[in-house]
Structure formats: structure tokens, C-alpha cells
C-alpha positions as CSV (number, residue, x, y, z in Angstrom):
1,X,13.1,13.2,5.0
2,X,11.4,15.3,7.6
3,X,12.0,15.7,11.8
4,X,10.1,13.4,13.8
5,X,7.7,15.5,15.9
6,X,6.3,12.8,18.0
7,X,5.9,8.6,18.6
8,X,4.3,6.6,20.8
9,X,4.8,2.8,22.5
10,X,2.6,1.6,19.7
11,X,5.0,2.1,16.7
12,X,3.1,5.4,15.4
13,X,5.4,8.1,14.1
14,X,4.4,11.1,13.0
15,X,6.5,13.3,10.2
16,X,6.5,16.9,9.0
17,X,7.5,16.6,5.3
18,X,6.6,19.9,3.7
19,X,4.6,21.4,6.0
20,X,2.3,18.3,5.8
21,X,2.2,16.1,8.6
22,X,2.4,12.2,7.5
23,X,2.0,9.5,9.4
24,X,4.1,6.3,9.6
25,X,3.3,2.6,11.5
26,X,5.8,0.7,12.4
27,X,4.5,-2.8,13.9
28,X,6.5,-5.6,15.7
29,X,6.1,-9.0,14.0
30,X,3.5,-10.6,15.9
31,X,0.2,-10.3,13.6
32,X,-0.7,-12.9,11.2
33,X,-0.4,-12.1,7.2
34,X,-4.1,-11.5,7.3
35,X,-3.6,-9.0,10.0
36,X,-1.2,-7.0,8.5
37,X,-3.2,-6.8,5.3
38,X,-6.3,-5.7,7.3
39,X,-4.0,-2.7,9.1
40,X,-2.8,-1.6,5.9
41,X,-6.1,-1.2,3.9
42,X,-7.4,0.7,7.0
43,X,-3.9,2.5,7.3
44,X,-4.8,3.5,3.3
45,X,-8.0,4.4,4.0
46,X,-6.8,7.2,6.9
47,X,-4.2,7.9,4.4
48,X,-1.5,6.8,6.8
49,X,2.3,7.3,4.6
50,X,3.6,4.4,5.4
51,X,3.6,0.4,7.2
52,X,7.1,-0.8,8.2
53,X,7.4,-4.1,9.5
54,X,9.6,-5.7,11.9
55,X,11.9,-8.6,11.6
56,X,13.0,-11.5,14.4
57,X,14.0,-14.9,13.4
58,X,10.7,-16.5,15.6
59,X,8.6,-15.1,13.5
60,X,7.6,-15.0,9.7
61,X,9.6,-13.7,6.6
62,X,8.4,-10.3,6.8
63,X,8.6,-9.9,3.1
64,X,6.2,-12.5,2.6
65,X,4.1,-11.3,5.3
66,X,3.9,-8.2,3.1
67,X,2.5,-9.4,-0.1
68,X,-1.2,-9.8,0.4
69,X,-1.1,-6.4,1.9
70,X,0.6,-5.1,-1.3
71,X,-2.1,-6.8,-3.6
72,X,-4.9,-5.1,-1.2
73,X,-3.5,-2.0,-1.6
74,X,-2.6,0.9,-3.8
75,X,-0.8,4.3,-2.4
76,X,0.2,3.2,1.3
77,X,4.0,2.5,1.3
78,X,5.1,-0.5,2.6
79,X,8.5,-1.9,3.8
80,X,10.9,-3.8,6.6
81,X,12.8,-2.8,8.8
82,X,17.0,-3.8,8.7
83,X,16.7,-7.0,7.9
84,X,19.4,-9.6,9.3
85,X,20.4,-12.4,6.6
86,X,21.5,-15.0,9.5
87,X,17.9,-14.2,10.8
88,X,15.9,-15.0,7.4
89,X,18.4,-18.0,6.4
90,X,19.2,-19.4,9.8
91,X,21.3,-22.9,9.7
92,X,21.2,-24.7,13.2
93,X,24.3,-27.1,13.7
């Protein structure tokens, strides 16, 4: 992987990889599934690298909160963030 040259509060990082700059977004889990499927076909579209999503235990399965995206889309990658098994599979007592 390249050096990070650059990110901002908003969860853009930027990349050199091969003297190419690329461009990865990495959002907090607080959009709906439809949300994240609408930022990545517009990522795709400004040929963005790369959508990582976060994880908490509030929110939804971030892997399921991926799939639409990954049917609306074609070349953007797409992936979570460390994932915490007590967080997915939580068992209050």
C-alpha cells in the first residue's frame, strides 16, 4: 500500500499508489442501507478506490449494510472496518 498524504474530519483519505493518487471513504455507521448504496454509486462514478464502513454495536451489521451497494456497483471496493464479534453477536444477561 501507498503513504497517506492527506485526511480530513469527514473520513476522506487520499493515497499515492504508483504515482496515482486514489481516493478512499471511510464513513461512520450512521447512514441507512439506501444511503450507503447511493454514496457508493456516486463514489464509482468519481472513481473513488474505495468505501469502508464502520462498525458499533448500536447500529446495523455493516456487512449487510453493504450488499445493495455491492449489487449497484461494479469496480469501487468495498469493506469494514475491524470488526468486533461481541459487537455483531451481542448476548445481554
Amino acid at each position: 500500500m501507498g503513504n497517506c498524504l492527506a485526511s480530513c474530519a469527514s473520513g476522506v483519505y487520499i493515497f499515492l499508489l504508483k504515482q496515482k493518487v486514489e481516493v478512499e471513504i471511510i464513513r461512520e455507521p450512521d447512514l441507512k442501507p439506501a444511503q450507503v448504496t447511493e454514496l457508493a454509486v456516486a463514489a464509482e462514478s468519481y472513481a473513488i478506490r474505495a468505501l469502508w464502513h464502520s462498525n458499533y454495536h448500536a447500529h446495523r451489521d455493516p456487512f449487510v449494510t453493504l450488499v445493495a451497494a455491492a449489487m449497484a456497483t461494479k469496480k469501487i471496493l468495498l469493506g469494514v472496518l475491524a470488526v468486533s464479534p461481541y459487537e455483531l453477536h451481542r448476548h445481554d444477561h
